[in-house]
Structures are given as structure tokens and as C-alpha cells.
Residue, then its C-alpha position, 0 to 999 in steps of 0.5 A: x790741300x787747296x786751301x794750302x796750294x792756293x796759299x802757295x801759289x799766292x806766296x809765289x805770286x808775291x815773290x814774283x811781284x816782289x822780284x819784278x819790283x825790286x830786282x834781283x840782288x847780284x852783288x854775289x858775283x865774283x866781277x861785282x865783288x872784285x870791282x868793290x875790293x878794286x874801289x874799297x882799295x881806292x877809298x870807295x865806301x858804300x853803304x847805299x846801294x848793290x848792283x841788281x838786275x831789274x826787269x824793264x832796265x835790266x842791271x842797275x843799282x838797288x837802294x840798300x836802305x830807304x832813301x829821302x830828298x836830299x840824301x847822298x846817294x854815292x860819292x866816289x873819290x877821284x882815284x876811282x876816276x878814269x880821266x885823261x890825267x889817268x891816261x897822261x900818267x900812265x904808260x901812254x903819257x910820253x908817245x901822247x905827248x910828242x905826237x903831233x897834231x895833238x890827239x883829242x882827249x877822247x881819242x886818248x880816252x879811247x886808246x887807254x880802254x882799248x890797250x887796257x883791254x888787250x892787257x888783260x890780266x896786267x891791267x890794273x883798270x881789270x875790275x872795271x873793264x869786265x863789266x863795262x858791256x861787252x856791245x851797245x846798241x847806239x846806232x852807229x853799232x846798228x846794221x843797216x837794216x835796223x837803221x833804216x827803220x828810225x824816224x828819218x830825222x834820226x836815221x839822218x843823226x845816225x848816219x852823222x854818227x857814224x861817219x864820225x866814228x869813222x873819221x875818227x879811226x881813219x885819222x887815228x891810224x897813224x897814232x895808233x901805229x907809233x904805240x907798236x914798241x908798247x904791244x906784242x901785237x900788230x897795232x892794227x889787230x888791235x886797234x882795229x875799227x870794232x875796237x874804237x866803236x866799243x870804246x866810243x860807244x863806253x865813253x859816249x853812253x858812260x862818262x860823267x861831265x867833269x871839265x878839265x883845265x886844257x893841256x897843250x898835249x890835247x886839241x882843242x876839242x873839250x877835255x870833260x870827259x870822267x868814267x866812274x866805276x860803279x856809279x855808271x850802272x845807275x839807269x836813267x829816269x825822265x821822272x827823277x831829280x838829281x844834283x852831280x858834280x865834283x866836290x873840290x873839297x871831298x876830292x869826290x863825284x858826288x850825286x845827291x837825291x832830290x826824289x824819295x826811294x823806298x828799300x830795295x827798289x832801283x835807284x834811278x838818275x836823270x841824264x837830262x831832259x832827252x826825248x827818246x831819240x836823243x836817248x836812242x843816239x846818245x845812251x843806246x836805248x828807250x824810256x817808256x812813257x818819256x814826257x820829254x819825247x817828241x815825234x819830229x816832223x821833217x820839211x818833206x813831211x810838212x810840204x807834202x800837204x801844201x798847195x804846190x801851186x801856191x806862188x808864195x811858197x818859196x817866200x814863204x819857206x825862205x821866211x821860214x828858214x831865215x826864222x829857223x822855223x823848218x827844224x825841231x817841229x814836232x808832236x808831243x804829248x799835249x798835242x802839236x808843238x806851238x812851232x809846228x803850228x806857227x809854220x802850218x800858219x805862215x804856209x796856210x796864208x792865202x795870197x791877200x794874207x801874206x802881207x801879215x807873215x810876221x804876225x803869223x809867226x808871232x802866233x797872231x789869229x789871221x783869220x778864221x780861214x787860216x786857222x782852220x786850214x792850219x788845223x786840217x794840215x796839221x791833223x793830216x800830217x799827224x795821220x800820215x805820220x801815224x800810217x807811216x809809223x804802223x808800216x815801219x811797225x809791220x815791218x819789224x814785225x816781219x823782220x823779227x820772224x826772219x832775222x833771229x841775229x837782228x832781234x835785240x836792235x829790232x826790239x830797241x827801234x820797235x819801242x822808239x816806234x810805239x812810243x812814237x805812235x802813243x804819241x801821235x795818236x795822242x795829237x790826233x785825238x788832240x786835234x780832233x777835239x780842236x776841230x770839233x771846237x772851231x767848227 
């Protein structure tokens, strides 16, 4: 009898790892199954690839059948596109073309889900829009409290967002306003602020790149914007190789594979070589162990540990700036980037030093003096960024006990943080060793 339950308790476990691995298949359900029909209708053809839900990144796309370096794997035809041709040709097409100023295609693009989505039942666009996400978690969509717990560089980016999207609603209201002879509502109720934040967000986190010829119904702003059905459930890995674009021959957005994917195991694609705070504002989440992410070192951060009485430090943070050495200076994972130390070198020049600024910023050895002073700045910025990082951890912690509602966007900021933290504890170490070498 052990020797029986034992065998299925290890059966069990298989399955449990098999599960975890490759996802579990949910091509079964009805909104998969409608949105299939809806593409076979369009020409779609498949033969790769079911939607799937996977621990880790939750829903995505399963491989069917192994695949190799150099396979296709989807190509979907250009009827399945949702671009602003769609929306030009469709019942919006005459009130966007007369309006003036000219709306911009995303506004467009905007406009078309949320009235598509109102349609409901009538929308011939149904199959896609019910398993397009019903929330996000981009940070314009995130309470205050979340967004004050992001590294301040992007808190500052997610600030920017949102007023963006804001402006965008307040100067869209009158446009909105002349589609009311379409609707049976008042436009405000449904082209109401939350409605434009969820179609923002569908077109920010979900289009595909796809350049469109400038139409003089349109700004100025590009026209590149394309939601592909089916193929926008592929997740992102840092780790994979990708070829997309639009054959103009097949009349298809097609993604070729430069990565090996074994049966059953989730098909992944590269957005681009995002670190995780580009990731966190642009798609609305994390990659675990991402080889692109980088922790950014604000320029209150980097004055915190110089002398105040230094009588070249204005000169010396105008040189930085004229040089566009205050941005993008950051820790990674092979330690402190090269611009980061740059600064720390030109900021560490004694008085009799200065004179050589130009050859610090071309990353010359000044002196030994220099170096070293460069070295225990930099290990002292990365150990109070590390504090700081702990604090914030501590703090979601707490948060998470307290504000049940908050947990989804507590956990999203909370991975951005221990990812940040790998990081940083990776550059002391670093920096440690490099101390001990120069000593």
C-alpha cells in the first residue's frame, strides 16, 4: 500500500511540475473559441500555437509542436488588423474626417474600442474586445499610494503619464462630444476619463509597430499603431529573439522564431531590450532576472555624498550637464555603469585636478587619490540606495496586510523592488572586490 501511494504521490508531483512547466491548455473556452472562428472567418490559420495559462505569466501562448530557430511562428493577415484604416472605414470615418484640429490616430484608435465596446453584442470587433483585459496595471492606472513607492526616477515617468493621459481626455472632450447622433447615451457617460485610460493602456501595452502613410485627416503625431488579435497574448522574454514585421507580399504580420521552443512549453517574444522600469511604464509588468535592468541613480542621490564645500562644484555639475552626464547613470548587473563612475570621477577631482576634466570624462586615471575617492563614493551611493530599497520593501510589506484592494499593484511595485535590490547587492559585492584590489 505505501509502495502504491508513494507512486501516486509522485505521479502527482510530475504532473504538478508538468503543469507549471507548460501551462495549462485553455483553448476549451468559449471567448477562445469565438475569437478563433472570429479570425478563421478573416483567413487566420493556425497550426502552432493555444492560448494557455502559465504560472509566472499567467495567460499566453502554448507551442503545439516543437519548434526550431527560423520557424514561423504566426502570421496573421492584415483583415485581422486593428488599425486606423479600420477605424476610417468604419462608422466613425465621416465625424473624423470633418473634425477639426485633426484628431491624432491614437485618439482614433482610442475612440473606436471604447465605441466598439459600448456596442456590445453589435460590435463586429466582440470576439477580440472580450479577452482584451478588462484592467492594467501601467502606472498611470495605479493609486498614489502604489506610485509613491517606485524608484524616483520613475515615479517621475509615471507622473508624466499621467498627465499625459489626462490631456488627452481634457482636449478630446469636445470630439467625443460630436459623435452623440451615433450613441443612445450621453457621450460623457461613455466617453467618460476611466474609458480612455483602459483604451490608452490597450494600445500602449498591445500594439504592434506597423507605419502607416500620413493622412491628412490625422496630426501630425505618427500613424504606427496595429492591435493584432491573438498574436498580443504572446509574453515578453528578455531572453528570446525574435523577427516581426508586415510582409507586403503575404499581406500578413508575421513573427519568425530565432530561439528553439520545446512542445507544450510557452512561446515567448522580445519587446526590446527593456529594463524593468521601462517595462513597469510602457507593458504594466516585471521580468524576473532581466539582464537589461538597471537601478538609476538620480543627481540628488549622486550630490548626497560629495563635499558641499567643494568651490568647483557648480563647474563641475554645469560640465556634467553640458556633457549629458547627470542622466541614465546606473547600477547593473556587472556592477557600477561606466557613466556613473565617469561622474563620480569628474565630481572626485581635487582643486590641483580639475584642470584635467576632459580627460576624466574620457574615463582617463587622474590619480590614485581619484580613483579611490571615486570607488568609495560610488560603494557608498550603492549601500544607501540598497537601505532606501529595504525601507520601501518594508513598507509594502505593511501596506499589503492593511490594503487588501491594493495587493495586485503592491506586488507588481514589490518585484520592480527585489529585482532592484538583486541588483544592487550585486554592485556592492562588485565594488567590494574592487576596493580590496586598489587597496
Amino acid at each position: 500500500m505505501k509502495k502504491s501511494r508513494g507512486r501516486t504521490c509522485r505521479k502527482r508531483r510530475r504532473r504538478h511540475l508538468k503543469s507549471v512547466k507548460d501551462g495549462v491548455n485553455c483553448s476549451h473556452k468559449l471567448e477562445y473559441i469565438k475569437l478563433k472562428t472570429w479570425l478563421k472567418d478573416r483567413g487566420f490559420e493556425d497550426s502552432n500555437l493555444k492560448p494557455a495559462e502559465f504560472w509566472g505569466t499567467e495567460r499566453g501562448l502554448m507551442a503545439i509542436k516543437a519548434l526550431q530557430a527560423g520557424d514561423l511562428i504566426i502570421s496573421l493577415p492584415e483583415k485581422c488588423l486593428l488599425t486606423t484604416g479600420t477605424v476610417l472605414s468604419s462608422y466613425l470615418g465621416e465625424y473624423i474626417m470633418k473634425w477639426k484640429p485633426p484628431v491624432s490616430p491614437l485618439i482614433a484608435l482610442c475612440t473606436f474600442l471604447i465605441a466598439e465596446k459600448c456596442a456590445g453584442e453589435k460590435s463586429l470587433w466582440k470576439p477580440y474586445l472580450d479577452v482584451l483585459p478588462k484592467t492594467y496595471t501601467c502606472p498611470v492606472c495605479l493609486e498614489h499610494d502604489v506610485v509613491s513607492l517606485l524608484p524616483e526616477p520613475l515615479r517621475k515617468k509615471a507622473q508624466e503619464q499621467r498627465t499625459l493621459v489626462h490631456e488627452l481626455y481634457m482636449s478630446s472632450k469636445a470630439f467625443f462630444s460630436s459623435l452623440q447622433p451615433l450613441l443612445a447615451e450621453n457621450t460623457g457617460t461613455i466617453f467618460n476619463y476611466s474609458a480612455l485610460e483602459w483604451a490608452w493602456c490597450t494600445i500602449n501595452t498591445r500594439t504592434i509597430y506597423m507605419k502607416h502613410s500620413q493622412r491628412e485627416c490625422f496630426s501630425l503625431e505618427p500613424d504606427v499603431y496595429a492591435l493584432a488579435p491573438y498574436l498580443d497574448l504572446l509574453n515578453h522574454s528578455p531572453n528570446v529573439q525574435v523577427k516581426a514585421a508586415f510582409n507586403e507580399q503575404t499581406r500578413s504580420y508575421e513573427i519568425w522564431t530565432n530561439s528553439q521552443c520545446k512542445k507544450y512549453e510557452e512561446v515567448f517574444i522580445c519587446y526590446g531590450p527593456h529594463d524593468n522600469q521601462r517595462l513597469l511604464l510602457e507593458y504594466g509588468f516585471v521580468a524576473i532576472d532581466n539582464p537589461h535592468s538597471s537601478v538609476y541613480v538620480s543627481s540628488d542621490t549622486l550630490l548626497r555624498y560629495l563635499p558641499p564645500l567643494d568651490k568647483q562644484r557648480n563647474a563641475k555639475l554645469s560640465i556634467l550637464k553640458d556633457h549629458d552626464f547627470l542622466e541614465n547613470l546606473t547600477f547593473g548587473w556587472d556592477g557600477p555603469s561606466w557613466r556613473l563612475l565617469t561622474a563620480i570621477k569628474l565630481l572626485s577631482l581635487a582643486a590641483d585636478e580639475f584642470p584635467c576634466w576632459r580627460r576624466a570624462l574620457l574615463g582617463d586615471v587622474i590619480s590614485a587619490r581619484n580613483e579611490q575617492q571615486t570607488l568609495n563614493i560610488t560603494a557608498k551611493i550603492c549601500h544607501f540606495l540598497i537601505e532606501e530599497t529595504q525601507h520601501v520593501l518594508l513598507q509594502i510589506s505593511q501596506l499589503k496586510r492593511n490594503k487588501e484592494n491594493l495587493k495586485t499593484h503592491l506586488a507588481l511595485v514589490e518585484a520592480l523592488r527585489l529585482e532592484d535590490m538583486k541588483i544592487l547587492q550585486k554592485s556592492a559585492e562588485i565594488l567590494c572586490n574592487l576596493n580590496m584590489m586598489t587597496a
